[in-house]
C-alpha positions in Angstrom: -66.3 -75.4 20.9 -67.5 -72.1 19.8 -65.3 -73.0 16.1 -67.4 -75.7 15.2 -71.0 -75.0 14.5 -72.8 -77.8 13.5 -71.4 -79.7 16.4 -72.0 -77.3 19.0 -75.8 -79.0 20.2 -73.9 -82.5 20.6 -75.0 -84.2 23.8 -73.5 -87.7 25.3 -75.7 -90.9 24.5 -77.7 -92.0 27.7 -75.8 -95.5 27.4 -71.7 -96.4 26.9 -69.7 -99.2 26.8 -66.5 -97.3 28.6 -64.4 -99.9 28.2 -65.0 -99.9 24.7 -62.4 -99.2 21.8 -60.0 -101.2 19.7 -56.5 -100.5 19.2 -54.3 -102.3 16.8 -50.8 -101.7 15.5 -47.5 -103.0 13.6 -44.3 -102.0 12.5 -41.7 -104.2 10.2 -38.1 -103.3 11.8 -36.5 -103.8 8.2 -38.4 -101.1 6.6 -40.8 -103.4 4.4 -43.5 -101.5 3.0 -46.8 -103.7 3.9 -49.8 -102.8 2.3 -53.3 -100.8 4.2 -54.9 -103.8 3.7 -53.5 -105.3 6.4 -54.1 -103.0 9.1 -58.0 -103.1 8.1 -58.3 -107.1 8.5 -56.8 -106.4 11.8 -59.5 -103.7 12.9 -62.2 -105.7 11.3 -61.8 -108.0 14.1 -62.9 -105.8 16.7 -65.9 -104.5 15.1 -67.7 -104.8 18.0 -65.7 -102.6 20.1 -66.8 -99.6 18.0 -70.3 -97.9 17.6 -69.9 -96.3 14.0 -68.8 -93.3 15.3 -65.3 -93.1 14.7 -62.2 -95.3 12.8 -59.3 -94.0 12.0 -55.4 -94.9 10.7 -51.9 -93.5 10.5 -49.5 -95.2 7.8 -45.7 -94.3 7.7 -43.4 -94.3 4.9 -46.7 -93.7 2.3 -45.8 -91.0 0.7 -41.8 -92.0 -0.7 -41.8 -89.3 -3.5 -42.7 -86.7 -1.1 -40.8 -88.2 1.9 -39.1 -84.8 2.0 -42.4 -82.6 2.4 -44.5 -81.9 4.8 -47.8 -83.9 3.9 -51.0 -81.8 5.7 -54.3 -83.3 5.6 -57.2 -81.1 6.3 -60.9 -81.2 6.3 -63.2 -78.5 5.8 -66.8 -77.7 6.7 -67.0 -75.2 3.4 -65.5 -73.9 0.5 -65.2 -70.6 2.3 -63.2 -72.3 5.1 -60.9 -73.9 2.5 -60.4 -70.7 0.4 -59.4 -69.3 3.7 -56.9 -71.7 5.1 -55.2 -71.9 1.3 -54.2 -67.9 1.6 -52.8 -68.9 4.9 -51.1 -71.8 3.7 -49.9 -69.9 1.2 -48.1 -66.7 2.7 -46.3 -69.5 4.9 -45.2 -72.3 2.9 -44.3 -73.3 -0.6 -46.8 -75.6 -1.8 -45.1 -78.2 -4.3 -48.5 -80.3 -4.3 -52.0 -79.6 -3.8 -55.0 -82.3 -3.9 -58.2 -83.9 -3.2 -57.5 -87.0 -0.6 -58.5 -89.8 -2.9 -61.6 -92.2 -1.8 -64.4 -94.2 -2.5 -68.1 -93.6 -2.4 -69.5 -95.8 0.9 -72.7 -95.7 1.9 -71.6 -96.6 5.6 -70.1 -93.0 5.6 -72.1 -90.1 5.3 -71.7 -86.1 5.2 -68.0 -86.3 4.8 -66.4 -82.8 5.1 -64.1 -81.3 2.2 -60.9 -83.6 2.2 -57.7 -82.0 1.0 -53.6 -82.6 1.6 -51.0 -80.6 0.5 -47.2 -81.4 0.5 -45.5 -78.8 1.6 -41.9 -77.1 3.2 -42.5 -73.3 5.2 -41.1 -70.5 3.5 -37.7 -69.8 4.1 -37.9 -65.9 5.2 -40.5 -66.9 7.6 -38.3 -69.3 9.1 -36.0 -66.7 9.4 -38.8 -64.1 10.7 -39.6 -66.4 13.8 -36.1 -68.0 14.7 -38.0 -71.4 15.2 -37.1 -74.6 13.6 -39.4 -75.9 10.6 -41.6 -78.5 13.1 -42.1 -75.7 15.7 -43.1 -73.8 12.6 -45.5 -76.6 11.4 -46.9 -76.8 14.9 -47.5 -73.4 15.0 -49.0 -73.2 12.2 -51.3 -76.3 12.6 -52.4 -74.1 15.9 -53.4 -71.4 14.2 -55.4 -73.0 11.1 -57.5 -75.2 13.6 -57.9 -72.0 16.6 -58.7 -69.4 13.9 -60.0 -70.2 9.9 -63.5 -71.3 10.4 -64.4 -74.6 9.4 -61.2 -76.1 9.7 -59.5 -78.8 11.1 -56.0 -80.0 10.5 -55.2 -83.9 11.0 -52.2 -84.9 9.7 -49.4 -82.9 9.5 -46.2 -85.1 9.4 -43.2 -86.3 6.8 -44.3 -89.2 4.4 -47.0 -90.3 7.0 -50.6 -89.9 6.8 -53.7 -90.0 8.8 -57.1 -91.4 7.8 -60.3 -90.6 9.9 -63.9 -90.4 9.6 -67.3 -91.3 11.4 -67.6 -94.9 10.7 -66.6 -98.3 11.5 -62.7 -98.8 11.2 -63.1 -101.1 8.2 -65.4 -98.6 6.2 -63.2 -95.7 6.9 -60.4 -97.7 5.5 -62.1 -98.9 2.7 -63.5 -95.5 1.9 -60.0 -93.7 1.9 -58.6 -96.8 -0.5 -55.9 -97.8 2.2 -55.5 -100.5 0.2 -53.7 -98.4 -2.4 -51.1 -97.3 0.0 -47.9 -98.8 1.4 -46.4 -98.3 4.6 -43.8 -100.1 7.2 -45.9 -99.2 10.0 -49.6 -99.0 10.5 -52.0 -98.4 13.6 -55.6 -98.0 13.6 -58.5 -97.6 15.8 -62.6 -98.4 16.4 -64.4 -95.6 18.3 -67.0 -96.0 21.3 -67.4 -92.3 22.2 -68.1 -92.4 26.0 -68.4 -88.3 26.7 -67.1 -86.5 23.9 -68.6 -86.2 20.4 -68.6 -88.7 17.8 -67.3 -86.2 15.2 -65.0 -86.4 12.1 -62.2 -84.4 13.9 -62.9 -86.3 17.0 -61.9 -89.6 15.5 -58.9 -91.5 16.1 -55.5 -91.0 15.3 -54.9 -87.8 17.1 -51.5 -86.2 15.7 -49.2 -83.5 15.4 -46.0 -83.6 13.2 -45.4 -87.8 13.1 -46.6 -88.0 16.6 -50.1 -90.0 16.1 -52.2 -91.6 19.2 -55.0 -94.0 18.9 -56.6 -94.6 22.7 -58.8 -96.6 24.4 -59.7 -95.3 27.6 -60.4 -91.9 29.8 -58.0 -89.5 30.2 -59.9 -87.7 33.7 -56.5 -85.5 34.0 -57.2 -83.8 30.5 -58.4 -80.1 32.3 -54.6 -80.5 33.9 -52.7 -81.5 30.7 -54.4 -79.2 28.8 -53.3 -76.2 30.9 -49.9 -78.0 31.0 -49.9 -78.2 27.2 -50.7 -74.5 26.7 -47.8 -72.8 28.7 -45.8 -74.2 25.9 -48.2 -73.2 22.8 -50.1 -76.3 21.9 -53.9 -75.9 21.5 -56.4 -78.4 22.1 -59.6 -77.9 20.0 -61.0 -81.2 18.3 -63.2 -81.9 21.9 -61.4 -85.4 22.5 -59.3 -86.2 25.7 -57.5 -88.1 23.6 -55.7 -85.1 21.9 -53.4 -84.7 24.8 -51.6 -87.5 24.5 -50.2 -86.4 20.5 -48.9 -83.3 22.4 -47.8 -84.8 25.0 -45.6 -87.1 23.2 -44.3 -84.4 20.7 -43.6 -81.9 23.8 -41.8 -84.7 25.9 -39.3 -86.7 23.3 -38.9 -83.9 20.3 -39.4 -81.1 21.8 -37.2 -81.6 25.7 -35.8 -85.0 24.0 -36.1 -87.1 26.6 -35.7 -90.8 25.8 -39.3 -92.8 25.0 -38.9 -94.8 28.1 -38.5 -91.7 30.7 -41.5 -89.7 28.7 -43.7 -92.9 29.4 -42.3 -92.4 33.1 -43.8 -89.5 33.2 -47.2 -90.0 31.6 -47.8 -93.2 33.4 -45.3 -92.4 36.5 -45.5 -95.2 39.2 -47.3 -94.6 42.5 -45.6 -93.0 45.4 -45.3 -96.1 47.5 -43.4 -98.0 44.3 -41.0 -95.1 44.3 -40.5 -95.6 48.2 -39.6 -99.4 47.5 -37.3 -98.5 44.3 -33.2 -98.7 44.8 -32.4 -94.8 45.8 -31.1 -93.6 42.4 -34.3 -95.0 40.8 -35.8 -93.6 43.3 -34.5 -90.3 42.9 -35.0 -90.3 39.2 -38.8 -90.8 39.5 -39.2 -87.9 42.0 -37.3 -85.6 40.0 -39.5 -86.5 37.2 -42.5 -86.0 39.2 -41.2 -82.5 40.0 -40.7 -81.4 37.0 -43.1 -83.1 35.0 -46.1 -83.1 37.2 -48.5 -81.5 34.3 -47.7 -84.1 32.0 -48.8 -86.9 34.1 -51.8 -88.9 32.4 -54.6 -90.2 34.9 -57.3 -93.0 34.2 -57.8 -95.7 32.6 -55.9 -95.8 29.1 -54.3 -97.9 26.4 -52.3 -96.6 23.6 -50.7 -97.1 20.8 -48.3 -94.4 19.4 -46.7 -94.0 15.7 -43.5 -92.0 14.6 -41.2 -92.1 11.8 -39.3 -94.3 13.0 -41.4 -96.7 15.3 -44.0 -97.5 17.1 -45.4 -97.7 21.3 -47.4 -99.6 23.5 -48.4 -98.1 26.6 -50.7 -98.6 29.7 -51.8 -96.8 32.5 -49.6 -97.6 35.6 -52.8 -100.3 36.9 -53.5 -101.5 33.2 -57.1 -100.8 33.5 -57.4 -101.3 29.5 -56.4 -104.3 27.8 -53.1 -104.4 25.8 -51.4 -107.3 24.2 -48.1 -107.6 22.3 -46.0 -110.5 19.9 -43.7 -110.6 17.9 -42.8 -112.4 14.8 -39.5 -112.2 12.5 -38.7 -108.5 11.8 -42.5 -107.7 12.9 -43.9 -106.1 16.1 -47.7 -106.3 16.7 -49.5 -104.3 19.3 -53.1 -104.5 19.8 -56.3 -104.7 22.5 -57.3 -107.9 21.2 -54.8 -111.2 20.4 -57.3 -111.6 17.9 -56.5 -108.8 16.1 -53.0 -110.3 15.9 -53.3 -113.5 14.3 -55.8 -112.5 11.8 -52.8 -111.2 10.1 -50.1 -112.9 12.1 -51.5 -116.5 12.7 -48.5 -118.2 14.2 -46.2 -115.4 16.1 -42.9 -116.5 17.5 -43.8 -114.9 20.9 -47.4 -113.6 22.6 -47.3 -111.6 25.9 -49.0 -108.9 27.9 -47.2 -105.8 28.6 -46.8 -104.5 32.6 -48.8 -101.8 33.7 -47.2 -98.3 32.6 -44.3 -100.1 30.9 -43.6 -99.6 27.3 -43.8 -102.0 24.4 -41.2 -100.1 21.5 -40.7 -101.1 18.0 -38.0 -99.3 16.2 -36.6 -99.3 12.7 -33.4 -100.8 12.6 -30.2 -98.9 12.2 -29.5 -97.8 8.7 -33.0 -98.6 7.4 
């Protein structure tokens, strides 16, 4: 809190809405590039689930000629701030590209902060120096601009994917960072109602970390314990949303231990204790032994989200689906939102509509060889 001064005298509205929130997401399994457009008739739908305080999108596969690069998107409070975090980005990666994040005037979004990316790989001697692999690099990295360089807030940092957030409906943010001009083969976005955290530029939705993005609608009342959890292994949670535990979560779960997307979403939305007792005994067993192990990383309250990676996308609910999440499917295309709605404005006719179970995943993958 201390790290960001002009939000430090934020206090919760008298009045929320906490089921409030829209989620929407897609992925084409062949690899077709769809344009931003797309995702921002989707989140126009829902306007009314957001409050103007937050909206926010991750594309993949947007940046092709840099696919190989790091692409980091930061925001600044000052030019002081930026100055700063460029002579740390400097003495640890080489910096093949370094620019303003295009966008459009809006006058729906106001007192936007200093919006720069840079494409990037980390210097090879410091790879050597630290003995870690280039993501635990980048994530270390990411840790220490947004713990320690005043004014300064990483919020993308992944491979040919991007995020897009700002204070402002969904719809403005998208049209004020030209989405339209970008092409991806999976998009999610999100419309904020801040229920007890501030409505804040870092605050908005996506959350991410590497290609690991989260948009959320919900309450996560177990973020004190994931937090701690999060820290033993050297994540840092500063932007004042629950919803930041989640990213790390799903980073620290399936890159970093590599366990497969359906056990990590065991273990963030495990069942109850009397399900396992009526599971067959090596179900059973697995579920305990999760529980065991894993007991830090297990997400309580109400939540919906939807999660993008390089090479896919997720659905998940809270093991009593206390948020509203609906799926379908048509041809190659995967559509995850909190609305049907929000579907067939860009999918009027899907081959197949349904609602996923409680604390069971919804995954859309790129197909092999794309």
């Amino acid at each position: 809190m201390e790290k960001i001064g002009k939000y430090k005298e934020w206090k919760p509205d008298l009045w929320r809405v906490p089921s409030a929130c829209g989620l929407s997401g897609f992925i084409n399994r062949d690899g077709g590039l769809v344009s931003g457009e797309v995702i921002i008739d989707s989140m126009r739908v829902m306007n009314e689930r957001g409050n103007g305080l937050g909206g926010g999108f991750a594309g993949y596969g947007i940046y092709p000629e840099y696919a190989d690069y790091y692409a980091i998107h930061i925001m600044f409070e000052s030019q002081e701030g930026k100055h700063a975090c460029e002579k740390l980005l400097e003495d640890n990666v080489v910096l093949e590209k370094m620019e303003e994040i295009p966008k459009e005037t809006s006058e729906r979004i106001t007192d936007p902060p200093i919006l720069w990316r840079y494409f990037c790989k980390p210097r090879v001697e410091k790879i050597l120096e630290c003995g870690k692999s280039e993501d635990d690099f980048i994530v270390d990295l990411v840790m220490s601009i947004n713990t320690s360089v005043p004014g300064s807030f990483v919020f993308s940092s992944g491979k040919n994917m991007g995020v897009f957030k700002a204070v402002g409906f969904a719809e403005d943010v998208g049209e004020f960072y030209r989405l339209g001009d970008y092409r991806g083969h999976a998009w999610i976005g999100h419309t904020r109602f801040p229920t007890n955290t501030p409505g804040w530029w870092g605050g908005a939705h996506p959350f991410n970390i590497l290609d690991w993005s989260v948009v959320h609608n919900g309450e996560i009342s177990s973020y004190g314990t994931n937090k701690r959890y999060l820290e033993m292994f050297g994540y840092k949670c500063t932007l004042l949303t629950d919803t930041e535990v989640m990213a790390y979560l799903f980073d620290l779960l399936i890159r970093k231990h590599r366990l497969p997307i359906e056990i990590a979403c065991a273990v963030m939305a495990a069942p109850f204790w009397k399900d396992m007792d009526s599971a067959g005994e090596e179900e059973r067993r697995l579920y305990e032994s999760l529980r065991a192990v894993y007991g830090g990383a297990l997400v309580n309250g109400p939540f919906a989200v939807i999660v993008g990676f390089s090479r896919g996308i997720i659905g998940l609910n809270d093991r009593i689906k206390l948020r509203p999440l609906v799926a379908a499917e048509k041809d190659e295309y995967l559509y995850i939102s909190s609305e049907e709605a929000a579907i067939r404005e860009i999918c009027p006719k899907p081959d197949r509509v349904w609602a996923p179970r409680a604390g069971k995943p919804v995954i859309g993958m790129l197909k092999d060889g794309v």
